[in-house]
N, C-alpha and C positions, 0 to 999 in steps of 0.2 A: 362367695367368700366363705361360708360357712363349710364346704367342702374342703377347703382349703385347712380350717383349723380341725378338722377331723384327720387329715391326715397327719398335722404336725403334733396334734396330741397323739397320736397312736403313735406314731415313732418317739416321742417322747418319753410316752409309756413301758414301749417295749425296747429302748433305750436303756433306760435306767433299771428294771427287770432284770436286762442281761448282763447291767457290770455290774448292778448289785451283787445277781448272785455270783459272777464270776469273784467279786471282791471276797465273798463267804467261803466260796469254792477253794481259794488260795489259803486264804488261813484252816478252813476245817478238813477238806480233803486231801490238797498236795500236800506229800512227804507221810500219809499217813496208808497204812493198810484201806483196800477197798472195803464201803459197809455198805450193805442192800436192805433195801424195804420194798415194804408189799411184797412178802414173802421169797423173797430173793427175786423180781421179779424188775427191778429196777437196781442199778449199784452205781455206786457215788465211788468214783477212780477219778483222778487226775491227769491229764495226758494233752503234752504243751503238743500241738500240729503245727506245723510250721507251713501244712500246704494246703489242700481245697478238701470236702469234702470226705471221709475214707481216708484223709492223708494223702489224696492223689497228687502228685506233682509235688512232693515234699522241698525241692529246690528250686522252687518257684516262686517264693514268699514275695519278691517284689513286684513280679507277675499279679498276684492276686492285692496286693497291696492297689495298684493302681487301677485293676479292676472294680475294686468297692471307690474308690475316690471316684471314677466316673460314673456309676451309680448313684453313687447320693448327690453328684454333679447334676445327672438329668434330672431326678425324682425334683431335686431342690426347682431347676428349670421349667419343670413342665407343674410342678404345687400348685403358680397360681389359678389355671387355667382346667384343672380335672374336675369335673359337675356331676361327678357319678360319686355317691358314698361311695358302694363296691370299691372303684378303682381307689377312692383317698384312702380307706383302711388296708387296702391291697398294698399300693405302693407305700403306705406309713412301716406297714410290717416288713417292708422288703429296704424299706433306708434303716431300720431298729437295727434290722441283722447288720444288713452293711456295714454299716457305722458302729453297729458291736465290735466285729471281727475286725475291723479299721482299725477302731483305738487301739484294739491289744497289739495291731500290727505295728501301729506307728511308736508305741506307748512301752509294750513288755520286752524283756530281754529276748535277743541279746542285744536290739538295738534300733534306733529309728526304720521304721520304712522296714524292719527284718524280724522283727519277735511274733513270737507264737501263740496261737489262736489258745486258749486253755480250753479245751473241752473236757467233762466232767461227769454227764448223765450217759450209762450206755441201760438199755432196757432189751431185757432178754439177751439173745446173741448177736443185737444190734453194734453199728459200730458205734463209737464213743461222739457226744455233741455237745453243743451250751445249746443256752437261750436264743442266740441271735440264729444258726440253724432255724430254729424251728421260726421264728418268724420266718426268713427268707421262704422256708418251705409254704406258711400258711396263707403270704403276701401271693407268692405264685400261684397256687394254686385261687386264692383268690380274683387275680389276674384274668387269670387264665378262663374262670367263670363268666367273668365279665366279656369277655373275646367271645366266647361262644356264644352268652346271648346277645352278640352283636350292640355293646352297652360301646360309646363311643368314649376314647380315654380324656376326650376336651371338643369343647365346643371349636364347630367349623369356622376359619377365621379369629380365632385366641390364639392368643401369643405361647 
């Protein structure tokens, strides 16, 4: 059990994290000139995506809409039953994202199930991201750790 509330407090955590700042992002950055910190070395822009990644597949918004809904479908299904921290912090940071970029999906203009992701942070000549990226990115690779040293994602016989 106790596995279990480690991953719902990390997605929790990294939940509210990313629409908080997405919420500060909307009022302080959109519509406003880009401003940089740590010596220009980070810059705060606005930039609504409507598709994956880089913008890939910009007219795919419902594509990816349903993508994160079966995601935090499984993560939600397989919660009770993950016994590895690793994998609970893993998958908590990879339903944050989901379920970040979810809400603005389901939630932001221009419309249910079709509004755009607001990305906000680009660092150096990266491409532009929010908060819920970088979890999915740290949940993966998280994951991903756990797979190699052969950490098993639930006990054999759990539901």
């Amino acid at each position: 059990m106790r596995r279990t509330y480690v991953l719902w407090a990390t997605a929790a955590a990294g939940l509210a994290v990313d629409q908080s700042t997405k919420a500060i992002a909307a009022v302080v950055v959109e519509g406003h000139e880009p401003s940089h910190a740590l010596g220009g070395a980070v810059t705060f822009t606005a930039f609504r995506n409507s598709g994956a990644a880089g913008s890939f597949a910009p007219d795919a918004t419902l594509v990816f809409t349903f993508l994160a809904m079966a995601t935090v479908a499984f993560i939600a299904r397989v919660a009770p039953s993950v016994r590895s921290t690793g994998w609970a912090v893993g998958l908590g940071l990879v339903f944050a994202g989901a379920g970040g970029n979810l809400a603005d999906r389901l939630f932001r203009t221009p419309g249910f199930g079709r509004g755009a992701v607001l990305d906000f942070i680009q660092v150096g000549d990266s491409g532009i991201f929010n908060l819920a990226d970088q979890c999915v990115t740290a949940g993966a690779v998280l994951i991903l750790i756990q797979t190699f040293r052969g950490v098993p994602l639930r006990v054999v016989g759990a539901r």
